[in-house]
C-alpha positions in Angstrom: 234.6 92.6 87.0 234.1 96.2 86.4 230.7 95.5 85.0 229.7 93.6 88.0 230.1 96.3 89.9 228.1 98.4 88.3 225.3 96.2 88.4 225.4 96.2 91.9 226.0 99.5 92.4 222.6 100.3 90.3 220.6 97.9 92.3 221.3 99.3 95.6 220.8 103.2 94.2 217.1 101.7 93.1 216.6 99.8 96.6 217.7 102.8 98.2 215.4 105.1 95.9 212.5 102.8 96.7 212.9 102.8 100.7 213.0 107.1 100.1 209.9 107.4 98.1 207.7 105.2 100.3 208.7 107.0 103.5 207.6 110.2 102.2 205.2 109.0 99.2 203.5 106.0 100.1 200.9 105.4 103.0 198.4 102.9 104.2 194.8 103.4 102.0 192.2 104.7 105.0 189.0 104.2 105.2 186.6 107.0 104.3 185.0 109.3 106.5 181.0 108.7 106.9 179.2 111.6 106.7 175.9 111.8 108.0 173.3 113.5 105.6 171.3 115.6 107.8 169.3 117.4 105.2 167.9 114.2 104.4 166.8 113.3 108.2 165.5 117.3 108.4 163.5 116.8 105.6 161.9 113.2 107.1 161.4 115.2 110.2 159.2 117.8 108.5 157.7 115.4 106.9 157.1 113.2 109.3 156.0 116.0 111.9 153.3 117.9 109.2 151.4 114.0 108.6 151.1 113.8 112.6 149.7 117.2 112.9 147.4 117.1 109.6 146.1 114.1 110.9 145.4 115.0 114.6 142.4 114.1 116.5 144.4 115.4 119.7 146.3 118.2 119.3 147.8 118.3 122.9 148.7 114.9 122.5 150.5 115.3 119.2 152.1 118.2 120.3 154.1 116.4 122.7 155.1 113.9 120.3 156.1 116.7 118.0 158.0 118.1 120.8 159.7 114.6 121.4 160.7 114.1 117.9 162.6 117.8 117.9 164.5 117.3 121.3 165.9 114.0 119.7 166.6 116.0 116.5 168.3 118.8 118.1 169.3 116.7 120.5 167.9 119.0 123.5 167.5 118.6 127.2 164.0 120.1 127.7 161.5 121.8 125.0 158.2 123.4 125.5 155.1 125.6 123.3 154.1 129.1 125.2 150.7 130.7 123.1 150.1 134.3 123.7 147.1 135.2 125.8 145.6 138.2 124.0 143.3 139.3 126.8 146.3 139.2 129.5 149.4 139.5 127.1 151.3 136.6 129.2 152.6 133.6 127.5 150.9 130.0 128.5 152.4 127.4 128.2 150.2 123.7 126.4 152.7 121.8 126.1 156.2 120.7 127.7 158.7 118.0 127.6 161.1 117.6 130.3 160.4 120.9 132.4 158.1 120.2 134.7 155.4 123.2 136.8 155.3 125.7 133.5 150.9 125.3 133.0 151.3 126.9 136.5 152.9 130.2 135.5 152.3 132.9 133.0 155.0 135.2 131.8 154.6 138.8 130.4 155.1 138.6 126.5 157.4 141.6 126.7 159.9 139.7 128.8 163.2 137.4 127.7 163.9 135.5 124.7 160.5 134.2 124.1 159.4 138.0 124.3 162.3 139.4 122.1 161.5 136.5 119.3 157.6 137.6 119.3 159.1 140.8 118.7 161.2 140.5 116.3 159.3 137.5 114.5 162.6 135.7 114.2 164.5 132.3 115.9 166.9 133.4 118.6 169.8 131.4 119.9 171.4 132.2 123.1 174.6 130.8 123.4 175.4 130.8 127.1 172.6 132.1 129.0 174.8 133.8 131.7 177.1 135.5 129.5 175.1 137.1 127.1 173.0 139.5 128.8 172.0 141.2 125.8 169.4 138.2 125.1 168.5 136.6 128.3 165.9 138.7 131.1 166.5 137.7 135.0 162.8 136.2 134.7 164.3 132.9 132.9 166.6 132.6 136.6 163.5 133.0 138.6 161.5 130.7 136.1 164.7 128.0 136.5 164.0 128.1 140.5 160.0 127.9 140.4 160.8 124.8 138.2 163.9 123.0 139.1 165.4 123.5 136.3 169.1 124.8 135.0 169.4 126.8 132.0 172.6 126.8 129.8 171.7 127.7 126.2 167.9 128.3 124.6 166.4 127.9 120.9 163.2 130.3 120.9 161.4 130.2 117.4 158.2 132.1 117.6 155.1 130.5 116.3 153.5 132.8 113.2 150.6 132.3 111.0 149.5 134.9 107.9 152.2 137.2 110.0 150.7 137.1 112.8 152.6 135.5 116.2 150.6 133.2 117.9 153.2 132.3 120.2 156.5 130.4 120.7 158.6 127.0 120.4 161.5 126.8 122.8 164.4 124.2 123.4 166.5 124.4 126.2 170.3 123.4 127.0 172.2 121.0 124.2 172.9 117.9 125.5 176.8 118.0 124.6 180.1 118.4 126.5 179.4 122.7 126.5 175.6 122.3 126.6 175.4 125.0 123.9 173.2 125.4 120.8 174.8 126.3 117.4 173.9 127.7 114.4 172.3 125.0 112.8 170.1 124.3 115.4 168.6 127.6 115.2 167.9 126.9 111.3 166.0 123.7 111.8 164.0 125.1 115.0 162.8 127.9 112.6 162.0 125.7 110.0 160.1 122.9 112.4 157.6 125.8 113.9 156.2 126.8 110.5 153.9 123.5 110.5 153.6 123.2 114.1 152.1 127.2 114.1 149.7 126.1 111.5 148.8 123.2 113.2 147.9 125.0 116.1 146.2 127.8 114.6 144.2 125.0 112.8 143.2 122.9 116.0 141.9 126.7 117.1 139.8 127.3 114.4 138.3 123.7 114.4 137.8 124.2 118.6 136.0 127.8 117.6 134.0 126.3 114.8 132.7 123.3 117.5 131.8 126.1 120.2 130.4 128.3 117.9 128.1 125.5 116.3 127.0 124.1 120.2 125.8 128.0 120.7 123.8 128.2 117.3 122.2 125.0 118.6 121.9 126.1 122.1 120.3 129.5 120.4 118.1 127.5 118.2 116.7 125.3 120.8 116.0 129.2 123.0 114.4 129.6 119.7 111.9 126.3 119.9 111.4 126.8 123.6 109.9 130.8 122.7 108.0 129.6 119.7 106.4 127.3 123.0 105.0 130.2 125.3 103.4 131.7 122.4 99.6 131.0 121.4 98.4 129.0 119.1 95.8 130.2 116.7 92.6 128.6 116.8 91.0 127.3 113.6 87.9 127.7 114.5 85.9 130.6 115.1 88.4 132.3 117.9 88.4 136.2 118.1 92.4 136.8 118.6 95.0 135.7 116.8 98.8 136.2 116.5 102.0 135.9 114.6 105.7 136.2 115.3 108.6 136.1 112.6 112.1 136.7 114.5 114.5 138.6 112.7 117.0 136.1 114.0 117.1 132.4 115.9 115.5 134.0 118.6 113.0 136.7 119.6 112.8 140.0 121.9 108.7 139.8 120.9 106.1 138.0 123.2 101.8 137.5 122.6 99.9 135.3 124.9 95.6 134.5 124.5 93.2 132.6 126.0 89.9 132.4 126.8 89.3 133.6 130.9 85.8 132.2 130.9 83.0 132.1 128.4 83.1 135.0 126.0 86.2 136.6 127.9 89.4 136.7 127.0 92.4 137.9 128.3 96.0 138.8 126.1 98.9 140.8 126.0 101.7 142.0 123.9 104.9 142.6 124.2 108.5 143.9 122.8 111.9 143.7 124.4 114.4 146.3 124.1 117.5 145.1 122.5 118.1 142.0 120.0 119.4 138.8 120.6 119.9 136.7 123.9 119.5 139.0 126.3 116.6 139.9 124.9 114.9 136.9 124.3 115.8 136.0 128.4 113.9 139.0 129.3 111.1 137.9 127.1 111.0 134.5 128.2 111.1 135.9 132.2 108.5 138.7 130.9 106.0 135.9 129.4 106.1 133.4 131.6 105.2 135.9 134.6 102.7 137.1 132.1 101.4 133.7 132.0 101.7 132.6 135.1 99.8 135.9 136.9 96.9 136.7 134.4 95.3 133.1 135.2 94.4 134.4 138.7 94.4 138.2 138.8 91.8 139.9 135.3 92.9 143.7 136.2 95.6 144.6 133.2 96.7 147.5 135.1 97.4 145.3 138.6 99.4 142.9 135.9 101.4 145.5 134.6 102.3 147.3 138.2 103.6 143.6 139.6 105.6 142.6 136.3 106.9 146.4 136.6 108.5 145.5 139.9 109.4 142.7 139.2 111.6 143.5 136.0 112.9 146.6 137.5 114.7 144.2 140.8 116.0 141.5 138.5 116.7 143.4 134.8 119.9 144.5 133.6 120.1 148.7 133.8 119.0 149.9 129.9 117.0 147.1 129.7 113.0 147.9 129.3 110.4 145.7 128.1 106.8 147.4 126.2 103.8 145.7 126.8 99.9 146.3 126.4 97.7 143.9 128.2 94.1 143.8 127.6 90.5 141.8 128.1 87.7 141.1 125.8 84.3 141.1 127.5 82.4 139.4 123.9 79.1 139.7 125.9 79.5 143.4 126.9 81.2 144.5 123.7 84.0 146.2 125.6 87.7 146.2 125.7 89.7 147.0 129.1 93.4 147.7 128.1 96.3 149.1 130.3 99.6 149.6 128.2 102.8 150.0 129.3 104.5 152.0 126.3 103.6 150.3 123.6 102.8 151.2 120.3 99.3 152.7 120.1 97.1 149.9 118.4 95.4 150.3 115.6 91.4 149.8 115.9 89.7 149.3 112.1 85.9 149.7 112.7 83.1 148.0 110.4 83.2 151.7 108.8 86.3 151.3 107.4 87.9 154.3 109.7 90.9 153.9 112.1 91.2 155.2 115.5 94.3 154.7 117.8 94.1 153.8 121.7 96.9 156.4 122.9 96.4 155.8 126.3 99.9 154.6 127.8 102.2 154.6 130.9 106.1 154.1 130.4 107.7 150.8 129.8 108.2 148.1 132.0 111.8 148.4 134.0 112.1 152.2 133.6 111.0 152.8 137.3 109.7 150.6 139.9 106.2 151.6 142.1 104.8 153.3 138.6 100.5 153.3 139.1 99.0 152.0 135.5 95.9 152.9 134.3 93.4 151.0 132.6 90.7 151.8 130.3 87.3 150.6 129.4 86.2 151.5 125.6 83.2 150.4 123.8 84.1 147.5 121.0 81.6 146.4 118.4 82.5 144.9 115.0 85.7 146.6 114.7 89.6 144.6 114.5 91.8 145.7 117.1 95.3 145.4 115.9 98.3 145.2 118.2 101.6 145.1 116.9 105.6 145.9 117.2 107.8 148.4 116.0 109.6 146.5 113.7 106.2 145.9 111.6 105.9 150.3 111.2 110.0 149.9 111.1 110.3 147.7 108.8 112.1 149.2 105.2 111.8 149.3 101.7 114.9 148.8 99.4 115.0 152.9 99.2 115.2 152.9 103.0 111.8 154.5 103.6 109.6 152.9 106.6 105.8 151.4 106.5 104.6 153.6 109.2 101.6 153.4 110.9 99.6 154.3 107.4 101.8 151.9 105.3 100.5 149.4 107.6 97.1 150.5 107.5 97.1 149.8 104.2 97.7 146.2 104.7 95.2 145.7 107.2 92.4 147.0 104.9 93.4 145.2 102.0 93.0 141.7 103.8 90.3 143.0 106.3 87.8 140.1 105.3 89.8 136.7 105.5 89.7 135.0 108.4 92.1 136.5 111.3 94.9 134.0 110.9 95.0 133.8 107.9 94.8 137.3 107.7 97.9 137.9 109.3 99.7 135.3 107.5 98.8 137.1 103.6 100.1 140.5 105.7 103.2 139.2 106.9 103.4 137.5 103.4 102.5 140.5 101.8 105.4 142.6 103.6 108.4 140.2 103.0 107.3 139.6 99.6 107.2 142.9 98.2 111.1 143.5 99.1 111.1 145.3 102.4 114.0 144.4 104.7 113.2 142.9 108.0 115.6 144.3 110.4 114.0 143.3 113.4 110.9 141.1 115.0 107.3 140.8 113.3 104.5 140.8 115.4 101.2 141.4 115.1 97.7 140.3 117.2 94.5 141.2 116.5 91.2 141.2 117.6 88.1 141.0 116.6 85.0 142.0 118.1 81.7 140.9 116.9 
């Protein structure tokens, strides 16, 4: 009996030790907590944002995705991309999700967040926009009111390429219970503009590249259209002939010939102040007056007063073209020349001397209601040679110039081809032997019988 009561005794101490230990001990097996890898959907973001923007035919456009893809990341109300205007200093804005009006302003670069993380080349997060004044300028209010729109927190991550700040990435207000960024945020945002910067600076270069390549063809084609108003040499037996090499696409040099009437003929000569287009517009006006007035009036000195007053109304101040103009009488043996501050040209007579025609009044667009002279001299199987400063200027590789005598030389050494061909082997000649052409070759010449 004794031993039965034991038994029992044990069996409740063990129930009773049982009930205790799974009150305290035991509990119902939970299920485990999913956590979301977000370093994993940060780095299919980058990813997926660098592809679109490496791949881009439309920057603006992709932009906007890009900017769609971050506010679902980040989960933000608004987001937009301000570039710095160099010129004004403002920020501009290209692209904007969810914030309407901003193309319409511009905003100082020295001003709010945007300004303070150009400065500091570095992603800001403001917290609460009306509590910490420290980070936040009364221009993001004003903006909120232009726009219709209520800022609570901002991301600002500026936009930097080989160090230099091109402009800015900016989310506005998390869209959560306090509508505040936090830290991570800020991380990710400063991570996300590294590719979109690049992108951008990118799509820039390619837009310069496309502009720069429509104005070299632009150029070039300014560069067929002078080649145009210039004369063609003659292969048969004509006694003026000329030839221009630019120094670049275009020129600031101009020669025009024809035949008047039988056995007279009319030309001119002239040089542009200045290099490139500007030059080679005043050129263009120059010859095509030229042109235009020496098939009616045969007086080199009238020609010279009227394209005198005319450059002078219509050419920019500094701006001066030289120009000799000058007829042929074949019959007469005579030359009648009126020059306009031109080099002096050379004359080679069939003695083998040279002789200069220093006769000159000042260039053309100096001063308006200047009087030229003109000049009658006697020309009989000599080679009149007209020519530019950049054919006496032009340098050998120790820097010293042609000159008038270094030039001289040429013209005797080719003195009996025929005169276009002449001033090709001259020209030929010159570049050939090393000198450095700085600036336009030309060179006409005459020859009187």
């Amino acid at each position: 009996m004794n031993n039965d009561l034991h038994k029992a005794d044990n069996i409740q101490k063990k129930n009773e030790f049982q009930i205790i230990n799974n009150m305290f001990f035991s509990s119902k097996k939970k299920d485990p907590i999913k956590v979301i890898d977000t370093k994993n959907q940060d780095l299919e973001l980058i990813t997926k944002m660098n592809q679109e923007l490496a791949r881009s035919l439309d920057l603006t456009e992709t932009l906007q995705d890009s900017l769609e893809l971050i506010i679902k990341r980040i989960n933000a109300q608004a987001a937009n991309i301000f570039l710095i205007e160099e010129k004004k200093q403002v920020f501009q804005c290209i692209a904007s999700k969810y914030q309407s009006y901003l193309e319409d302003f511009e905003i100082p670069i020295t001003q709010g967040v945007m300004g303070k993380a150009v400065y500091n080349k570095k992603c800001i997060r403001v917290g609460d926009v009306r509590k910490d004044v420290r980070e936040i300028a009364e221009f993001y209010f004003d903006l909120d009111n232009k726009t219709n729109f209520t800022t609570y927190s901002v991301l600002c991550a500026p936009l930097i390429v080989s160090d230099e700040c091109i402009g800015v990435i900016h989310c506005l207000n998390k869209k959560s219970q306090s509508k505040l960024f936090e830290e991570n945020d800020r991380k990710l945002l400063e991570t996300l503009s590294g590719p979109v910067a690049l992108a951008i600076r990118n799509a820039k270069m390619a837009k310069d590249m496309v502009v720069k390549n429509r104005i070299q063809k632009e150029i070039e084609i300014v560069g067929e259209i002078q080649k145009t108003l210039l004369s063609k040499n003659s292969n048969g037996n004509f006694p003026i002939a000329g030839i221009n090499i630019p120094a670049k696409v275009v020129s600031g040099d101009f020669y025009n010939f024809s035949e008047i009437s039988e056995g007279i003929y009319g030309f001119g000569v002239a040089d542009v102040s200045g290099k490139g287009i500007k030059s080679s517009l005043l050129m263009s006006k120059a010859s095509s007056l030229y042109r235009c007035l020496s098939k009616t009036i045969f007086s080199p000195a009238k020609l010279l007063n009227i394209l005198n007053n005319e450059i002078c109304e219509t050419t920019t101040r500094g701006m001066f073209v030289t120009m000799l103009i000058g007829i042929y009488n074949k019959s007469k043996k005579e030359l009648l020349l009126s020059n306009a501050g031109h080099e002096p040209p050379l004359i080679y007579s069939y003695d083998k001397k040279f002789t200069n025609f220093t006769d000159a009044g000042p260039p053309l667009g100096i001063a308006p209601k200047v009087e030229f002279v003109e000049k009658r001299i006697s020309f009989e199987k000599s080679s009149m040679y007209i020519f530019t400063d950049g054919i006496t200027e032009i340098r050998d590789q120790k820097g010293d110039m042609l000159g008038p005598e270094g030039f001289q030389n040429y013209i005797s050494k080719y003195q009996n081809i025929k005169n276009n061909e002449r001033l090709q082997k001259i020209i030929e000649d010159l570049i050939s032997s090393g000198r450095i052409q700085k600036d336009d070759l030309t060179i006409v010449t005459v020859d009187g019988e």
